[in-house]
Structure formats: structure tokens, C-alpha cells
TIVOKOL-668341 format. One record per residue: residue number from 1; x, y, z of N, C-alpha, C in turn. Coordinates in steps of 0.001 Angstrom, whole numbers. Each point is the difference from the previous one (the first is absolute). Example, Ala and Ser with C-alpha at 12.3 -4.5 7.8 and 13.67 -1.06 7.14 Angstrom:
BEGIN
[1 [13190 -5690 7800] [-890 1190 0] [900 1200 0]]
[2 [-350 1050 -720] [820 1190 60] [-770 1090 730]]
END
This chain:
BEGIN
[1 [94482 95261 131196] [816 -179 -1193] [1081 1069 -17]]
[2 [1161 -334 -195] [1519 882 -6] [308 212 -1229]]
[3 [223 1290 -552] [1047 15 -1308] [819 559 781]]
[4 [2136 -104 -61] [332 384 310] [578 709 -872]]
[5 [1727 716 632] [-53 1348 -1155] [661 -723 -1938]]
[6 [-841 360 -465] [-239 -483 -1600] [32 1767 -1037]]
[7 [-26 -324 -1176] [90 664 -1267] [-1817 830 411]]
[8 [112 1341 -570] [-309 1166 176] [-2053 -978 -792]]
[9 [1 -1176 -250] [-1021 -920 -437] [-929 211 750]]
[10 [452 -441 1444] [-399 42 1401] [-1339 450 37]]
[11 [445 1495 207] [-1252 1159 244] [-1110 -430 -1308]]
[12 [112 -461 -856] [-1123 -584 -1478] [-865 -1101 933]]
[13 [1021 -752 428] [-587 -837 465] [-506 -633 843]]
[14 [447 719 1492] [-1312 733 907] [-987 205 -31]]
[15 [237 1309 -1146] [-1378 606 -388] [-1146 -1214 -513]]
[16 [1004 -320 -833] [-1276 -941 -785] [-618 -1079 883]]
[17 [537 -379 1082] [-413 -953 491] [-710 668 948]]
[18 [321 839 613] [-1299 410 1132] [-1464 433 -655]]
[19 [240 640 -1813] [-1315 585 -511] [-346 -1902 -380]]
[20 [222 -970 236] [-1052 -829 -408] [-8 -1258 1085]]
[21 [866 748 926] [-801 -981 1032] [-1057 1078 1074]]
[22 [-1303 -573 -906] [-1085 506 425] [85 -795 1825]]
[23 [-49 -1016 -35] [-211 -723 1469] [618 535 977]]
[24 [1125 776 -93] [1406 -261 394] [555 -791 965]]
[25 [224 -957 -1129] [476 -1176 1039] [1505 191 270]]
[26 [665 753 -1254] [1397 116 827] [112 1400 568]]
[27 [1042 -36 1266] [690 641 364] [1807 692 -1001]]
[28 [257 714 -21] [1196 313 -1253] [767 914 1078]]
[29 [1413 -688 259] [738 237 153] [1690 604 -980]]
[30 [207 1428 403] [918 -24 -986] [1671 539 854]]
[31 [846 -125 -275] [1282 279 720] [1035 334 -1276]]
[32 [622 1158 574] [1873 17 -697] [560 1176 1282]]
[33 [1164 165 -1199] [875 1026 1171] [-56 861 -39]]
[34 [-1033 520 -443] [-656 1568 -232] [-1271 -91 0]]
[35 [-644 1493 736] [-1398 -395 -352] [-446 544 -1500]]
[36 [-1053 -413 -955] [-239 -271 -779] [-1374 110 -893]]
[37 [-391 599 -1423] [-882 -148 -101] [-1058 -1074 394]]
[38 [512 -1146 -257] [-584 -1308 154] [-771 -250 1521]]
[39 [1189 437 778] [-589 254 1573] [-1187 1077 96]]
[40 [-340 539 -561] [-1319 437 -106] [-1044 -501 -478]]
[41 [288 -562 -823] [-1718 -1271 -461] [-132 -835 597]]
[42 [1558 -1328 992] [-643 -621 429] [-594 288 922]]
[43 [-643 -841 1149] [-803 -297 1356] [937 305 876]]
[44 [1164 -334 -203] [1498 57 1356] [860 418 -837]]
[45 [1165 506 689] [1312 771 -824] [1165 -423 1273]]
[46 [1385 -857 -583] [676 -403 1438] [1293 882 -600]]
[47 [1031 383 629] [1530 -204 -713] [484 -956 74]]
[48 [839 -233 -1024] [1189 -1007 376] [1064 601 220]]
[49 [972 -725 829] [1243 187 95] [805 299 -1245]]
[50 [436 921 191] [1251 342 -1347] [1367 -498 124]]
[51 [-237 -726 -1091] [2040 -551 -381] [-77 -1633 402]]
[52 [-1018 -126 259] [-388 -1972 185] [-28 -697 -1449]]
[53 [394 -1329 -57] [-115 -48 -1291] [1070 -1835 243]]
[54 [-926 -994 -1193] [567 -1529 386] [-838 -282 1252]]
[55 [877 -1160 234] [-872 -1037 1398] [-251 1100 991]]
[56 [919 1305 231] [-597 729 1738] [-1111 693 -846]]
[57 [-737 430 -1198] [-835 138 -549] [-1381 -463 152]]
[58 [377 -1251 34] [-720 -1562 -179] [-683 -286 1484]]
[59 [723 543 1095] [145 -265 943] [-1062 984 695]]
[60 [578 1454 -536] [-1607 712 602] [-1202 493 -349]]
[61 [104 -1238 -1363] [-1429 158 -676] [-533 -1480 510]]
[62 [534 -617 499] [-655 -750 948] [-423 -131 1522]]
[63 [823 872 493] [-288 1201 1333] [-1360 1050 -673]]
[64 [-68 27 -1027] [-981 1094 -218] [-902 -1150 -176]]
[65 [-503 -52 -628] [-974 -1640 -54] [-966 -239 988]]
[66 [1312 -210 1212] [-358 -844 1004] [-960 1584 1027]]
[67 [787 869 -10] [-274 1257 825] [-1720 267 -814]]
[68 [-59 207 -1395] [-1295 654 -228] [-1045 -709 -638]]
[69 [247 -1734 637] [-690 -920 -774] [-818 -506 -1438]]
[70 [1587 349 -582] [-492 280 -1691] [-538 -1614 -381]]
[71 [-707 70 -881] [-289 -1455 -311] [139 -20 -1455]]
[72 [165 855 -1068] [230 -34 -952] [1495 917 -383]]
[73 [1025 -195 -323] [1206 866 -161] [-136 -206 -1665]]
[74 [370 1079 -380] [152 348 -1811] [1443 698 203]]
[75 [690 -877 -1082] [1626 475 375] [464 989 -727]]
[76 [857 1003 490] [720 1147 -973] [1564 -391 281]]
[77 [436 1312 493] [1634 -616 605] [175 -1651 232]]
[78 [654 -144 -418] [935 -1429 515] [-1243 -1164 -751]]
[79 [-606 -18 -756] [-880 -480 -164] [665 -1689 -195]]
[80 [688 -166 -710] [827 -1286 -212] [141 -345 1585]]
[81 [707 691 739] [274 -813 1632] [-918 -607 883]]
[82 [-1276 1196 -184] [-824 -255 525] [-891 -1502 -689]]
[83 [-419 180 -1197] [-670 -1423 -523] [856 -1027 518]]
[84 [1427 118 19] [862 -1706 447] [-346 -139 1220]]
[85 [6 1314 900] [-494 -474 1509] [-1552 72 260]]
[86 [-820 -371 -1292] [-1267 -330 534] [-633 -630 438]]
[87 [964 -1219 365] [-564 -861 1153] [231 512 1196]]
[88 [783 419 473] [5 1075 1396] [-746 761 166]]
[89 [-823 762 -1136] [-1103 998 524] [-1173 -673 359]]
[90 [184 -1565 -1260] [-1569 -471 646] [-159 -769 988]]
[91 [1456 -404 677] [-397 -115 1678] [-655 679 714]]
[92 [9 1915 -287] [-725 740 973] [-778 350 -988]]
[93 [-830 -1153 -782] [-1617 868 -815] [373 570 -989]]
[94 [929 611 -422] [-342 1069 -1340] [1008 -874 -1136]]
[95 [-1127 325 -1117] [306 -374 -1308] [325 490 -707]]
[96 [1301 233 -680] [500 569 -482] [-681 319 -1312]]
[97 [-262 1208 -1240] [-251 -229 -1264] [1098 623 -996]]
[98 [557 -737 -553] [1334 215 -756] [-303 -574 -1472]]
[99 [1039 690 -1148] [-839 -7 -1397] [557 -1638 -586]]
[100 [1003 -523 730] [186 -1255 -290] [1165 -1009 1373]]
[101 [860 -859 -587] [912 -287 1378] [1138 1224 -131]]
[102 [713 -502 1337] [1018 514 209] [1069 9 -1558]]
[103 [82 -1230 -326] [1108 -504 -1214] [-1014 564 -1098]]
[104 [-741 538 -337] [-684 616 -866] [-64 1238 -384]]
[105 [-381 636 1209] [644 1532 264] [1415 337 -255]]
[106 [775 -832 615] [1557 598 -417] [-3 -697 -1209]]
[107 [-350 -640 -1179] [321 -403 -1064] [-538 1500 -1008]]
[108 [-1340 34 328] [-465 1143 -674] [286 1108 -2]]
[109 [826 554 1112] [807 1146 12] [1192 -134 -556]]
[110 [456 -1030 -904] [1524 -174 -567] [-409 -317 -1044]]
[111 [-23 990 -635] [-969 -516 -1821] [1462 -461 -593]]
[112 [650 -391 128] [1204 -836 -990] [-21 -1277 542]]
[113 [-386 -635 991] [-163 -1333 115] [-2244 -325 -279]]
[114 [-548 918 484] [-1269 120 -864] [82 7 -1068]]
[115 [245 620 -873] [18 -676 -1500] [141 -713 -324]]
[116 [968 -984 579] [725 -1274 -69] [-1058 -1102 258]]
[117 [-1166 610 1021] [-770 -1618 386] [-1888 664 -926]]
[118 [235 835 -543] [-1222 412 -687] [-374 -1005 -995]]
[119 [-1198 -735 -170] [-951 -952 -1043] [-1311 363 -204]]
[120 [405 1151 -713] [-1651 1310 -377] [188 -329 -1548]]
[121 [-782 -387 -788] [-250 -637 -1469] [-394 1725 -165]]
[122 [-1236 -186 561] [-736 1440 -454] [493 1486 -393]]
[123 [1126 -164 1215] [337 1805 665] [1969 -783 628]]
[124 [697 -394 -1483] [1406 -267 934] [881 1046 364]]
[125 [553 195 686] [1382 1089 349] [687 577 -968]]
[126 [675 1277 -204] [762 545 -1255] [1165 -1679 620]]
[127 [945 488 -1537] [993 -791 317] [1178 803 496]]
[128 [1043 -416 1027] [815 579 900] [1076 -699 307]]
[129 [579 442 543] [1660 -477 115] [978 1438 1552]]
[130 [-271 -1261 514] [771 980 1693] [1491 113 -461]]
[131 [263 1104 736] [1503 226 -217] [302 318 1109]]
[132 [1373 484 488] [646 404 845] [1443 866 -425]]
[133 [295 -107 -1010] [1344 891 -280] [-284 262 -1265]]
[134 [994 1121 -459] [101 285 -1579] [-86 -942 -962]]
[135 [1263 -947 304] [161 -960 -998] [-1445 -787 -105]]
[136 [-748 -500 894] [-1363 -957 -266] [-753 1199 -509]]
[137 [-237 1058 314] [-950 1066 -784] [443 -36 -1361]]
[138 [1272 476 -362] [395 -166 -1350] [-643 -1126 -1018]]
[139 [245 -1462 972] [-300 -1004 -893] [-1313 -600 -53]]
[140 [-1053 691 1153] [-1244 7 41] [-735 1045 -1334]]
[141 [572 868 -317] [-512 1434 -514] [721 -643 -1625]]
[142 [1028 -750 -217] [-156 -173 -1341] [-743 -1607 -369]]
[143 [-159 -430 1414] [-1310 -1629 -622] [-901 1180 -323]]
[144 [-1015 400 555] [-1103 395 97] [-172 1465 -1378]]
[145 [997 205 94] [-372 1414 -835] [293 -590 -1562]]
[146 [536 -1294 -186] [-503 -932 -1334] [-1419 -425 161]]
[147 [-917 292 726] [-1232 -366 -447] [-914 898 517]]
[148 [114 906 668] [-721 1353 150] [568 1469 155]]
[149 [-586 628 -696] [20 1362 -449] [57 874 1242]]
[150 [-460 -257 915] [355 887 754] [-150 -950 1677]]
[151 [1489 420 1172] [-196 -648 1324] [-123 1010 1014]]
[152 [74 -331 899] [-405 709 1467] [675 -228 1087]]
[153 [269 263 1121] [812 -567 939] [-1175 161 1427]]
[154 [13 -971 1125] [-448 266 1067] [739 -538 943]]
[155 [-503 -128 1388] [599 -429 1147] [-880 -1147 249]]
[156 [843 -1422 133] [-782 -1234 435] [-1048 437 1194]]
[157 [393 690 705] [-496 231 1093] [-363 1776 486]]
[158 [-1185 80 -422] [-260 1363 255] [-1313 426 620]]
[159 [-1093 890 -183] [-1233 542 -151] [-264 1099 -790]]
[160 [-1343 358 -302] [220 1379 -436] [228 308 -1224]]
[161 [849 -1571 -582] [576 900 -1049] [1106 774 -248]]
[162 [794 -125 1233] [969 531 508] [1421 -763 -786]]
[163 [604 747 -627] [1220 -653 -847] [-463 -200 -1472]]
[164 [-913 37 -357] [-631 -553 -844] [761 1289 -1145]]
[165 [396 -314 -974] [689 688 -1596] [81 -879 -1148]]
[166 [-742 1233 -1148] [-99 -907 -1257] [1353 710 -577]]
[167 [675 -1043 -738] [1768 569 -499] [-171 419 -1387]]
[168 [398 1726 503] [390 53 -1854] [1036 31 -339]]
[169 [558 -217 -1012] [984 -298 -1046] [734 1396 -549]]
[170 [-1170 967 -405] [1000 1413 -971] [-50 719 1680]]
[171 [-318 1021 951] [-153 457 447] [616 -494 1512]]
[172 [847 939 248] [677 375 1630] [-802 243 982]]
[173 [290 -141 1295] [-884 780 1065] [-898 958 -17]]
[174 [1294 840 -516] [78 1829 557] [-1276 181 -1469]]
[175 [217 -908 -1222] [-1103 232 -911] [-1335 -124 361]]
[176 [4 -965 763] [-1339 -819 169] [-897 1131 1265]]
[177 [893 255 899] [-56 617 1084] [-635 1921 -184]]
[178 [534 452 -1104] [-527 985 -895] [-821 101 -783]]
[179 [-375 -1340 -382] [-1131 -175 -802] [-1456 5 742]]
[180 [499 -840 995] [-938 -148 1179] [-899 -1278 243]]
[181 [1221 -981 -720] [-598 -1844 -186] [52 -225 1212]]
[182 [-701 -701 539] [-116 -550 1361] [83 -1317 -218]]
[183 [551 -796 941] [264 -1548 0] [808 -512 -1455]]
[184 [1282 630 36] [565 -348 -1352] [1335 616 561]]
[185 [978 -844 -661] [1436 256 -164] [1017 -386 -602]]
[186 [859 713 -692] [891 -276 -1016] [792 -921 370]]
[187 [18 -652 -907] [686 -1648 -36] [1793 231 483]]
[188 [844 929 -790] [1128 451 47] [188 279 1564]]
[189 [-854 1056 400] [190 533 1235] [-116 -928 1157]]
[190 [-1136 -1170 -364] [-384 -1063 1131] [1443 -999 72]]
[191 [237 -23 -1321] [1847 -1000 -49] [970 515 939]]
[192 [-277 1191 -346] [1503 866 1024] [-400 -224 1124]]
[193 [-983 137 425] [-1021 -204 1633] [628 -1063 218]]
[194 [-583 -1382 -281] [263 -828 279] [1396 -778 160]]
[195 [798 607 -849] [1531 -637 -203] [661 587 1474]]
[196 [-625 969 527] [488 578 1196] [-27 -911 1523]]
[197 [-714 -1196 -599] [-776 -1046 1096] [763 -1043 -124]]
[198 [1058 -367 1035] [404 -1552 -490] [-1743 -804 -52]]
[199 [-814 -38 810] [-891 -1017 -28] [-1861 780 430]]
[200 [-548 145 -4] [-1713 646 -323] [-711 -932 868]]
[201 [-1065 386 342] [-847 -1192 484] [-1081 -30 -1409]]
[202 [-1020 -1195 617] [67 -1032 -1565] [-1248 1354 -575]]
[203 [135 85 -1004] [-453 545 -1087] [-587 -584 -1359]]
[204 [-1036 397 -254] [-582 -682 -1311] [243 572 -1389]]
[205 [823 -899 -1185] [-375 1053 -1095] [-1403 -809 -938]]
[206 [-640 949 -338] [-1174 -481 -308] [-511 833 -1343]]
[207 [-1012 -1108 -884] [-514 305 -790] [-1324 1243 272]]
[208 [553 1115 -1149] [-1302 841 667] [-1047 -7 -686]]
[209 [-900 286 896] [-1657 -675 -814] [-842 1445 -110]]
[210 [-334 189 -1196] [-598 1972 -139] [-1419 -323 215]]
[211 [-979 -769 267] [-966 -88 134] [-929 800 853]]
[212 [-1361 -522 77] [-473 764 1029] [0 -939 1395]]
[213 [-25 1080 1075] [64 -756 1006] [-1187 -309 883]]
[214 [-65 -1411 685] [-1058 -258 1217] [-207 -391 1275]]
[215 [-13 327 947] [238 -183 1083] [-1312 -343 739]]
[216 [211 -1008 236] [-1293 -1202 641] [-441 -658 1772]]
[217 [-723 1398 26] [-331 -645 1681] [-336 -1310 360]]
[218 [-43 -890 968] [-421 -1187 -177] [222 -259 1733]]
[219 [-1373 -1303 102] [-168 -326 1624] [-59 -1296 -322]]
[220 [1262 -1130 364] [-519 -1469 -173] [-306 -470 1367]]
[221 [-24 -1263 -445] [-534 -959 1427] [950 -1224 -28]]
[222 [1549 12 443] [978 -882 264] [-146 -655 -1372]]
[223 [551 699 -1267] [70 -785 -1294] [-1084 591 -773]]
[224 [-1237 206 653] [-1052 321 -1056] [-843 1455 -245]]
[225 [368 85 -1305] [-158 1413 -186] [-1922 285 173]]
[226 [146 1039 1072] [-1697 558 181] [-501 836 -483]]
[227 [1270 1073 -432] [-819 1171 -706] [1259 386 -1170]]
[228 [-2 1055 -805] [916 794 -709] [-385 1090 -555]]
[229 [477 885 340] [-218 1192 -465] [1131 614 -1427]]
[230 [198 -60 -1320] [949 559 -173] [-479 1066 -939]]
[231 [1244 1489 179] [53 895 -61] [604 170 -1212]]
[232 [-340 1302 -1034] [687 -309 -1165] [660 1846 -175]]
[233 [1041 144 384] [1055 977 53] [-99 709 -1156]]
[234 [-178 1565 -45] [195 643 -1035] [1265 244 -859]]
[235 [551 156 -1120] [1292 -351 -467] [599 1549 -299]]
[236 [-977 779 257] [466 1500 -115] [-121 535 1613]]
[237 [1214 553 493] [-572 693 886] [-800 1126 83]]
[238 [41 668 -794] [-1463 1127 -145] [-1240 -722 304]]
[239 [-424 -1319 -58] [-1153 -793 -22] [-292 24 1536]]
[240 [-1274 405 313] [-687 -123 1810] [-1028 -1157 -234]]
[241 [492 -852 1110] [-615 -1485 577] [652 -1400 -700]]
[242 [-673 -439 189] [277 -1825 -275] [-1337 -709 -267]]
[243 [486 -520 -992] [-1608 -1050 -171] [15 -1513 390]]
[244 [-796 84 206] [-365 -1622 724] [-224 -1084 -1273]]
[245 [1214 -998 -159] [-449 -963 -1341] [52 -1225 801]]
[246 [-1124 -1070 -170] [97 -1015 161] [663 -1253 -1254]]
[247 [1145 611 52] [522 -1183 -1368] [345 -1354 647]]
[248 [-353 -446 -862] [-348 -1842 275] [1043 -57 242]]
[249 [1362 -62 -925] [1538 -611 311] [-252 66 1131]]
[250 [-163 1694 82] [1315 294 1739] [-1002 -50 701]]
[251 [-1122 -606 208] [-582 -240 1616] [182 -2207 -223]]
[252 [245 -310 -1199] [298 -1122 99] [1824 -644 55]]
[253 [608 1016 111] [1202 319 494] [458 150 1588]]
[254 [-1237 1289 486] [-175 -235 1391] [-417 -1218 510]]
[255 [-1017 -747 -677] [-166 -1502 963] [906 -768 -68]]
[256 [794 -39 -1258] [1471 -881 485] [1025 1213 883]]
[257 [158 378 -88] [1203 493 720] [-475 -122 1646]]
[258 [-1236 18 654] [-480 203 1067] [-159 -1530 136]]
[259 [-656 -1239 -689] [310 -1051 505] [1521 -692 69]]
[260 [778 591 -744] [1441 -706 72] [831 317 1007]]
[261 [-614 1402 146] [1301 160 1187] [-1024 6 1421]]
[262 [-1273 113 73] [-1238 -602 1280] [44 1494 456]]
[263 [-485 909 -857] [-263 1628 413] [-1118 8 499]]
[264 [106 1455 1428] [-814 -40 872] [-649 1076 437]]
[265 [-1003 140 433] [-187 1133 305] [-140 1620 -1170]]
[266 [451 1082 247] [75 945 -890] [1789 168 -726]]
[267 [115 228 -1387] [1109 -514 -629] [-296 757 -809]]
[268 [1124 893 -1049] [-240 495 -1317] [873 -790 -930]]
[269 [-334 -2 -1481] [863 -493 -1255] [513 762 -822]]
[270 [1131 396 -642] [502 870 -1120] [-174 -689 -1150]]
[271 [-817 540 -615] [155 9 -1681] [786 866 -900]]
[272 [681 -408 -1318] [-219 997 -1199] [421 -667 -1291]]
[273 [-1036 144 -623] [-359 -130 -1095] [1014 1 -1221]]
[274 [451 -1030 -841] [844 100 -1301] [-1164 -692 -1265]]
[275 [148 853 -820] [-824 -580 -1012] [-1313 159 311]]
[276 [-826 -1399 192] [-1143 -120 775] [-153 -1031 662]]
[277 [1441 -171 824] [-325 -776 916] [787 438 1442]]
[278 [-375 -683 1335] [27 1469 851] [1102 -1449 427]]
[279 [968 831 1116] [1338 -239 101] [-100 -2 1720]]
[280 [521 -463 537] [43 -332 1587] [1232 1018 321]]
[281 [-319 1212 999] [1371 357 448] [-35 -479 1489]]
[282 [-696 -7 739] [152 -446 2009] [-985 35 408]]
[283 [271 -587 1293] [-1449 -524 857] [640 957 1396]]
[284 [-1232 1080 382] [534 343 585] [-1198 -614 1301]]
[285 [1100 -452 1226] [-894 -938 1201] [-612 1232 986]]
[286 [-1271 607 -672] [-552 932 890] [-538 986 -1222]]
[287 [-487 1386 932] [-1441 529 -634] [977 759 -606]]
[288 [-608 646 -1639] [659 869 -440] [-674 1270 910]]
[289 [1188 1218 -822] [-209 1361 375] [-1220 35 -774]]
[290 [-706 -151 -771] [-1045 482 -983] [-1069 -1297 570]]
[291 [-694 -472 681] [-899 -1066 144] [-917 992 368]]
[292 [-482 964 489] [-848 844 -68] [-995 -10 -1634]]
[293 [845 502 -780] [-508 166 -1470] [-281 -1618 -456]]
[294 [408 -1011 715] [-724 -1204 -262] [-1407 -854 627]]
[295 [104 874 1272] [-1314 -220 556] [-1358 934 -484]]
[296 [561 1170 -643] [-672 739 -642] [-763 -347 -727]]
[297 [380 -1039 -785] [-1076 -1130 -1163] [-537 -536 691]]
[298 [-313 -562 1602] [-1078 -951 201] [439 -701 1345]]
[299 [1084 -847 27] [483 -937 995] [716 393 1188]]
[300 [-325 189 1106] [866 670 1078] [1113 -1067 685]]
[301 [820 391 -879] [1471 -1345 194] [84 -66 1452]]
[302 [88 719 619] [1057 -11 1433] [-1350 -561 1084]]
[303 [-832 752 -41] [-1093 -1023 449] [-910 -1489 -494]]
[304 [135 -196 -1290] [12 -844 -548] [1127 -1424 428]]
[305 [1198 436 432] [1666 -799 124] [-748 -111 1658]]
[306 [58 1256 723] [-252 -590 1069] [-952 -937 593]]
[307 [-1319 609 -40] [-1083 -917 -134] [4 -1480 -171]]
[308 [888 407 -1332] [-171 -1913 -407] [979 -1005 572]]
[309 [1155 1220 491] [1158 -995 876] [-664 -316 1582]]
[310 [-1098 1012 399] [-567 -72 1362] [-1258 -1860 154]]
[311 [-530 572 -1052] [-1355 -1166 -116] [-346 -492 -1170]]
[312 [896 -43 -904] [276 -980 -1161] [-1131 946 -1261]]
[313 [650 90 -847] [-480 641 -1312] [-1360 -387 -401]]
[314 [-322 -1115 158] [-1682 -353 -686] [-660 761 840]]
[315 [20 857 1212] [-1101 764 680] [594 1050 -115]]
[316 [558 247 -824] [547 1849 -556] [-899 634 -1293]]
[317 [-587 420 -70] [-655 1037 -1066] [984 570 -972]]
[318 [592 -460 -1303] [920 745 -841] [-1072 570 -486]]
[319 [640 1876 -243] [-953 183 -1488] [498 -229 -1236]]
[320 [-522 381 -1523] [638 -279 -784] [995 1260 -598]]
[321 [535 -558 -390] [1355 1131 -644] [-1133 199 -1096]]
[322 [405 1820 -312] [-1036 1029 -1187] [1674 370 -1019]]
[323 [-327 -1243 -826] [674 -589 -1399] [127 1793 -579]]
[324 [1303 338 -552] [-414 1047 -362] [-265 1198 445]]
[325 [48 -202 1591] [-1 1359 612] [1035 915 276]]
[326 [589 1296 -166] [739 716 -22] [430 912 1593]]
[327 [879 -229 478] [333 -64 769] [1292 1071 650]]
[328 [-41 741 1377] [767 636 147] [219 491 1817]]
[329 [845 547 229] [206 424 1351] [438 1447 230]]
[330 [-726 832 1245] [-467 1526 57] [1294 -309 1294]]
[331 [1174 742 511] [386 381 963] [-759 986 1222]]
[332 [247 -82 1028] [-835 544 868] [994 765 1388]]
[333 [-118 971 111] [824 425 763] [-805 31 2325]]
[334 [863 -368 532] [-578 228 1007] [1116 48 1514]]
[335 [-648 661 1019] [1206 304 912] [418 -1641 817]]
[336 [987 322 617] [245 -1240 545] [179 476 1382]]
END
């Protein structure tokens, strides 16, 4: 089995899978362009070539394949290229495991046309409006700010969290920046920003939701949801850990969102909460950074996903998620 080089998840999920495959039936292969924590838990550690990337990508992860007779590949880099060319890998045996199709993956990484095809009753999307220049921000920011009190701006296309600002109204940069607000910026100052741009790439202005937040591990089976873990985010940062809530909506939110779009494998969900009802922010196609603190309650996702993609889920042992359990992650330092 191959993970290749993927999000810092990896090394979680190694681990977890070698502490419960008692049999050891797999072999764990891990590769990037550096060596790596991760290359220490698995069984094998390869490099890859640096600066590859697209079809010559594609090309020697199927040279790799063929060279170290992988029979199970779990995709990181290029993950979209690789699922479209998965009929080419399973000419030479290996099966690809990817969190949905090709046209799925790149949909879900463009949350402005994702929003657009979302039919979650339970858990729907803030409401949003893409822009690209001043003038559509302008006329996005006065629809929306007639019916909510306060918006936000992100990047259709990001991770991380990265871009992500809630807009204030009285307060400048240099205010906010002294104060020591994080993820926030003055509305005035973002205008001047932007007027500097004949044109932006697409951008969301969006309703902001103050709730609490949840972030929901989850392993389906091509559409059908097998497990869920979700996590319930402290709203103070002074607060240490996360608690484990099994709320009905949002694990009955996860079974639609995972049968509509045919989610696979290991996958996380964004929640947050308005009122008391929880709000859909993204599907992200792969393991969160935090799935550790979700296996912590009970279910070992990554061996659980694999397992059941190897020899089908009814001969997998889930345990049960501990409703209520409080939850957290210790850093660990070690040489490389």
C-alpha cells in the first residue's frame, strides 16, 4: 500500500494503521521530496523526484507502481489526475483509493461552484456570492449586508483557511493589526486593496456565521457513509481540546452529502453553527489535520477506510464512537 507525498495527516495515519493491523497484512509505503516524519513509521520510505507535477507526475507514479508492486495507491499530490487515470493503474493491479471522482475532487476544491450544486436540508451552505472586481464586491456587499449583520470574505479556492477575513466596518488595518484581531479586516482598507486590481481571482463574499464550529471525520463506501466522527471546537481560544458530539443533523448531513456526491474512502466536513442549526462550510476530499483526536473516541478511520476499501466493510470491526468524549492532541518532538 502507497501513500504518496500528502498533508502532514500522513504520519496519523500510518501510525494508526500499523497499531491495528494486528495481522499485518499490509505492507505501507510512504514517498515525497524530502525525507520525512512519516518516512519513519512507515515499512518503506522512497523519494520522489522534485518539481514533477500533471501527466509527467502521473507518469512516475505509475513507474513507481509498477517498480514496487503497489496494489493499493491512496492519493495525495495530483490526486484528481491520478483517479481519471485509474484505469491505467488497474491494468498493472493497483487500485487506486481516492475520496471521490476525478470531476468531484476538482468541484470540491472550488467552493463557488460547490455551493452552487449543494442539496443539504439539514446542514445548507452560508449564502455567497463570487466576485472578481470591486464593482461585483461592492454590489455583492450591499445585497447581502441588507440581510446580515455581519460578512466575511474567502478564496473560492484555498486550504487552511488561508484568505479567509471577517470585514469590519469602524476599524482600519493598522487598528485591527494593534489590537491583535486575527482573521479580520477593515472594509475601507480592503476597497482601496481591491480597486488596485483591474480583475481578482474568484472570491466569495459571504454571510458570517458566529457559531460554534465542527469538523467531522468520516470513511464512506462509494456514496455510503460508514462511520462519523464529529468534533465540537472550542469557541474560546483559552479552551484545551474538542469534544466529540454526535448531533443527529450533522451526521445526517454527512450521509447526504457523502451519498450525493459518492464519497470515499477517508474525507472531512466543515461545520458552523447559526442559531441552532449547523451550517455546511466544505468537504474537504481527504483526512483532516486533527483525525487523530477523532480516532481517539473509538473508530480507527484510516484503517477502518483502508481495510474496508481492501476486503469490503462487513468484515471490518468498527468500534463505537465514546458520545461525549473530550478530546485532544500532545505534539511530540523527535530527530529525523
Amino acid at each position: 500500500m502507497w501513500f504518496n507525498r500528502a498533508f502532514s495527516s500522513v504520519y496519523t495515519a500510518i501510525s494508526l494503521i500499523r497499531e491495528a493491523d494486528r495481522e499485518q497484512r499490509y505492507h505501507l509505503i510512504y514517498s515525497h521530496v524530502a525525507p520525512a516524519t512519516a518516512g519513519q513509521v512507515a515499512h518503506q520510505f522512497e523519494l520522489e523526484p522534485a518539481g514533477l507535477k500533471g501527466d509527467e507526475y502521473v507518469e512516475w507514479c505509475l513507474a513507481f507502481c509498477r517498480q514496487h508492486a503497489v496494489d493499493i495507491f491512496v492519493t495525495g499530490k495530483e490526486a484528481r489526475l491520478i483517479t481519471a487515470a485509474g484505469e491505467r493503474f488497474a491494468e498493472i493491479g493497483v487500485r487506486v483509493l481516492s475520496a471521490g471522482s476525478a470531476d468531484t475532487l476538482q468541484l470540491l476544491h472550488d467552493k463557488a461552484r460547490f455551493y452552487a450544486t449543494v442539496q443539504c436540508p439539514q446542514a445548507p451552505p452560508p449564502e455567497a456570492i463570487a466576485v472578481h472586481t470591486l464593482a461585483e464586491f461592492d454590489a455583492a456587499y450591499a445585497e447581502l449586508r441588507g440581510r446580515y449583520s455581519k460578512l466575511c470574505l474567502k478564496p473560492s479556492q484555498s486550504i487552511y483557511g488561508l484568505g479567509f477575513a471577517l470585514i469590519d466596518e469602524q476599524r482600519s488595518c493598522a487598528e485591527l493589526l494593534i489590537a491583535g484581531v486575527q482573521y479580520t479586516i477593515g472594509l475601507a482598507d480592503l476597497r482601496a486593496g481591491l480597486a488596485l486590481l483591474p480583475e481578482f481571482r474568484t472570491m466569495l463574499v459571504m454571510e458570517y456565521l458566529e457559531g460554534r464550529e465542527y469538523s467531522v471525520d468520516c470513511v464512506g463506501d462509494n456514496g455510503k457513509l460508514v462511520v462519523a466522527v464529529p468534533r465540537k471546537k472550542p469557541q474560546s481560544s483559552s479552551a484545551t481540546g474538542q469534544r466529540v458530539d454526535m448531533h443527529a443533523d450533522i451526521l445526517a448531513a454527512c450521509a447526504t452529502l457523502s451519498e450525493h456526491y459518492g464519497l470515499n474512502g477517508c474525507f472531512n466536513v466543515q461545520f458552523r453553527e447559526t442559531g441552532d442549526q449547523p451550517r455546511l462550510l466544505e468537504i474537504n476530499p481527504r483526512m483532516s489535520g486533527g483525525i487523530s483526536m477523532a480516532c481517539a473516541a473509538g473508530p480507527n478511520l484510516p484503517y477502518i477506510a483502508l481495510a474496508g476499501f481492501d476486503r469490503g466493510f462487513e468484515h471490518v470491526e468498527i468500534a463505537p464512537v465514546r458520545n461525549g468524549a473530550r478530546v485532544t492532541e500532545v505534539s511530540i518532538a523527535m530527530e529525523l
